[in-house]
C-alpha positions as CSV (number, residue, x, y, z in Angstrom):
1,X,14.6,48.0,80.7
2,X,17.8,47.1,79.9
3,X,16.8,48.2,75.7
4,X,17.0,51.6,77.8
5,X,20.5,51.8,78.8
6,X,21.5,50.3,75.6
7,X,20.6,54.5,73.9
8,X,23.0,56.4,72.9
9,X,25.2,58.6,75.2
10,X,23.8,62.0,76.1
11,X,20.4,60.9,75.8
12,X,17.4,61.9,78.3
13,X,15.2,58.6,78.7
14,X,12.2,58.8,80.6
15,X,10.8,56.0,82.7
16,X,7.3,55.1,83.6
17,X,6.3,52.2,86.4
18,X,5.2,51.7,89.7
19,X,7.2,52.6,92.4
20,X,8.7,49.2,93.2
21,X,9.7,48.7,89.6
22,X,11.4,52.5,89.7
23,X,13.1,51.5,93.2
24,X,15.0,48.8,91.8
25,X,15.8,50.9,88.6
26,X,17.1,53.8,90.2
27,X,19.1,51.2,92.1
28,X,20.2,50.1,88.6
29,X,21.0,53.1,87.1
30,X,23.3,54.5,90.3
31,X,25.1,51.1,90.8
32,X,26.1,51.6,86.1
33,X,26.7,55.6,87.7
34,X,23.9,57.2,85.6
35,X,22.1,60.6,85.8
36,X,19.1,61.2,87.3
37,X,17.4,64.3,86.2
38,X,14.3,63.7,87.4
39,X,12.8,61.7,90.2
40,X,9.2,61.4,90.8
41,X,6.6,58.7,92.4
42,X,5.8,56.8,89.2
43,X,8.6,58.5,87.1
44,X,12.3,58.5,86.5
45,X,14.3,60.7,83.7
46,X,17.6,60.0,83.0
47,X,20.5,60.7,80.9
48,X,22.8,57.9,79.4
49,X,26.4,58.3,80.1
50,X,29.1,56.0,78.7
């Protein structure tokens, strides 16, 4: 996961896991104040912002 937020800036990354793995991810990606796009039960899209 954390090769993920390592991509460059701009980029949409998608995310696939169960929903316990996505819960804490989302939680990860809000707490480094990063875009969600797309939300769904076993997927998250995202874009990488500096």
């Amino acid at each position: 996961m954390l090769e993920m937020l390592n991509a460059e800036d701009g980029k949409e990354i998608e995310v696939i896991g169960d929903e316990d793995l996505l819960k804490k991810f989302k939680l990860l990606l809000l707490s480094l104040n990063q875009e969600i796009i797309v939300e769904e039960k076993n997927r998250i899209v995202y874009r990488k912002r500096a």
